[in-house]
N, C-alpha and C positions, 0 to 999 in steps of 0.2 A: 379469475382474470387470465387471457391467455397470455401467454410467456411472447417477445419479441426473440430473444433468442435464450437456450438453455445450453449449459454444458455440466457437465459431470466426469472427472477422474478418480483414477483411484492409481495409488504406487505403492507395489510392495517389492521387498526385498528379498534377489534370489539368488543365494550365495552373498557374495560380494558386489553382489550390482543392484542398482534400483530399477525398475522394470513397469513399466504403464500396466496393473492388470485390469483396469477398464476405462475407457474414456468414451464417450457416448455425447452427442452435439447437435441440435439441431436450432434452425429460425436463420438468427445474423450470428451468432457467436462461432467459431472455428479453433482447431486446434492445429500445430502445425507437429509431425512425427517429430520424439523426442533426437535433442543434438546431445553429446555428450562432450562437454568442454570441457568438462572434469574425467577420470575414465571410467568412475564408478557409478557417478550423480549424474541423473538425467534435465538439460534447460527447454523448458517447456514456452513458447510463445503461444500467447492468444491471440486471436484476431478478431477482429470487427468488421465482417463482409459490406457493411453499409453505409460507411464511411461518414459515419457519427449518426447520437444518441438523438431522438426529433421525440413531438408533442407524445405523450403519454406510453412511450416506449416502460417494457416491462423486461427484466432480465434477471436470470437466476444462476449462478453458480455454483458448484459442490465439489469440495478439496477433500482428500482422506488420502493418509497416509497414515500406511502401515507400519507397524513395529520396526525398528529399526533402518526403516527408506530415509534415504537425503532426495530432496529434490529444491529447486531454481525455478520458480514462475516469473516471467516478465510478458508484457502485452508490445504486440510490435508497433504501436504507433502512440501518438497521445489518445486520449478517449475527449472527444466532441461532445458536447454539447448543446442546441441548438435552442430558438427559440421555443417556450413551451407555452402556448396560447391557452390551453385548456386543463390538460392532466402534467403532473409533474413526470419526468423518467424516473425512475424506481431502479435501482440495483440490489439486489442481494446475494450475498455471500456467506457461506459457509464452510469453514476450514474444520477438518475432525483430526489431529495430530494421536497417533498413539506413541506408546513407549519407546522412549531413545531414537524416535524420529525427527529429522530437521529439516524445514521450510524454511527458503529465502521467498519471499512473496513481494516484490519491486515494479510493477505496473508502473508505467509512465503517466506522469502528470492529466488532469484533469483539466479541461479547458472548458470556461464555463462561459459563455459566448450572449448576448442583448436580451433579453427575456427569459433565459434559463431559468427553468425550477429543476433541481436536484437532489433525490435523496436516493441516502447512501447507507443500507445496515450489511456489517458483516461482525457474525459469531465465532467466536474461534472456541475448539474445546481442546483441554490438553488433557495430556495424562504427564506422567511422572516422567521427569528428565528429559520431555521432550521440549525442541528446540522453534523459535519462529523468530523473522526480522521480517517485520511486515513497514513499505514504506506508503506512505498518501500525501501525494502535493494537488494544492489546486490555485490554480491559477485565472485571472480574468482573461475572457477573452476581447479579439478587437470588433469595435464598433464606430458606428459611420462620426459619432462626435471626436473620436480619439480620445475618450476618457474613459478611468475605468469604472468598476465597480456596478457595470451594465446589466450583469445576472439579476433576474429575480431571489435568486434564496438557495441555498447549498444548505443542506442538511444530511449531516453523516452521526451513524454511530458505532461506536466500533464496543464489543462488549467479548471479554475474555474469562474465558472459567478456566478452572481446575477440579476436574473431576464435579459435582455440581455445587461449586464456591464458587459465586463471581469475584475475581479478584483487578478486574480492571472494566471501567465505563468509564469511555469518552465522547463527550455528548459533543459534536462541533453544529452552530446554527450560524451562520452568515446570511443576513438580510441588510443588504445594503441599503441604507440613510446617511443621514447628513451628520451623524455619530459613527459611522463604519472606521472612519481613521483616525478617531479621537484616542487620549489616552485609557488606558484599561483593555483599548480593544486589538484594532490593528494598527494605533499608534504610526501611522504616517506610512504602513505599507500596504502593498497589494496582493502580495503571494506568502503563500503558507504552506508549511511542508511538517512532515509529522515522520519519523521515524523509529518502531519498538522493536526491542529487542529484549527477546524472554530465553534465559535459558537460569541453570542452578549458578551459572558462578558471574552473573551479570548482578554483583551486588555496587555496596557504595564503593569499595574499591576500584571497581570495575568503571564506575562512575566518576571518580574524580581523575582514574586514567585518561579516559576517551575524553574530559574536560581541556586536560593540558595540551590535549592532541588538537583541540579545537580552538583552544580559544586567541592560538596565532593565526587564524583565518584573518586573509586578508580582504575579502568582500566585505561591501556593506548587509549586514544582516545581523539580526537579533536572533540569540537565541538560548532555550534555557533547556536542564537534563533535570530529571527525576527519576526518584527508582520506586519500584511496584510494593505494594503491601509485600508480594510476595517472594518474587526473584523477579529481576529483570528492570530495565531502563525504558523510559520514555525520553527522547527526543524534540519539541516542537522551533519551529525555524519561521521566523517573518525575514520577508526580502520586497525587492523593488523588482525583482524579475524572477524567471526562473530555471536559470542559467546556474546562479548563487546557492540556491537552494538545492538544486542535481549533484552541486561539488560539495556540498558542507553532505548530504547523506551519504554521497559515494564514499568520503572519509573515514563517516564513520562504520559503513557498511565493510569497508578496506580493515579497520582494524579490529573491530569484531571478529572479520572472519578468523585475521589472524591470532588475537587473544584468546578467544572461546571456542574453537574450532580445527588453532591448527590450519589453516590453511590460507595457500595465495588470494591475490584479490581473485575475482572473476569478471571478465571483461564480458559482455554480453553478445557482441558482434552484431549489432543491430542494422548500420549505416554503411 
């Protein structure tokens, strides 16, 4: 199958600084030279030359980061999705994190628009003490009745190892019926947002902190934390918009950095 667009990075660590030592792009995907908001950590934006994802669109990703790299991915816009009359668009991704490396991975929202079909697999593999806060919202797009729930079918899987132990599978399937907002499921909402955060001292501790830090949110949203077989929290958020769901991950995104990391929040400067 040909690729719509491919990109490939790689960041290792020289000295004190994190440093692109390869990034390679080609089809619609784009990369923009790294900004350094931090002075050591390099923020990497993606882009999407074609101004959303159309009928059987295929794409592929490839993260590696080296032993002791930090780096900040965010994509500069929402990602589109459009109607898909024939073949679904396909994403794959691939994160390879080595020793005492840290990825913030925060992509903007997913917007899934009147006959979308979407699937979504990204693998992450760790090694020891290294670090990832990966965030995935998706949202329904508008259409001509002004009701939601228009996409054909969202299908994401996210599958996380350690060294070759799967220690996380999150199978998410959205096929919109006349049960999509019933109880068990999405319970009366329309947006979902998912936010994990792996690192060694993201235990239950860590978990009933960022609880208290939450659970005075004053939007309307549902939301529950859990922590991984093995280190780390999972996050999942239903809302009515996703406005709600941007502010409840930026939070929790704000006090991770600062509990497990040591450091300020990071503002992205997108807008």
């Amino acid at each position: 199958m040909s690729l719509t667009g491919f990109l490939k990075l790689k960041a290792k660590r020289q000295k004190e600084k994190t440093i692109l030592s390869k990034c390679y792009y080609e089809g619609a995907l784009k990369v923009t030279r790294p900004v350094y908001l931090e002075e050591y950590s390099p923020t990497i934006y993606l882009i999407h030359v074609g101004g959303g994802y159309v009928d059987g669109d295929c794409y592929q990703t490839e993260i590696t980061l080296e032993e002791g790299a930090e780096a900040s991915i965010t994509s500069q816009s929402y990602t589109k999705v459009y109607k898909t009359p024939n073949l679904p668009v396909s994403q794959k991704t691939m994160i390879i994190l080595k020793e005492n490396s840290i990825l913030e991975y925060m992509p903007d929202p997913l917007i899934a628009y009147e006959g979308a079909r979407y699937i979504q697999e990204t693998d992450v593999y760790l090694n020891d003490q290294s670090c990832l806060f990966f965030s995935d919202v998706i949202t329904p797009g508008w259409s001509v009745e002004g009701t939601p729930f228009q996409y054909n079918s969202i299908r994401s899987k996210l599958k996380v190892y350690k060294g070759e132990k799967l220690v996380l599978f999150d199978h998410l399937l959205l096929e919109p019926d006349l049960e999509t907002k019933g109880l068990l499921q999405m319970d009366q909402h329309t947006h979902m947002g998912t936010f994990l955060i792996i690192h060694e001292r993201a235990d239950k501790g860590f978990l009933d902190s960022l609880y208290n830090c939450l659970v005075e949110f004053n939007e309307k949203v549902r939301f529950g934390l859990s922590t991984l077989p093995e280190y780390g929290v999972i996050l999942r958020v239903f809302a009515q918009n996703t406005g709600a769901i941007e502010k409840i991950i930026a939070i929790s995104h704000k006090f991770a950095r600062k509990e497990l990391l040591g450091k300020n929040d990071l503002v992205w400067r997108k807008y």
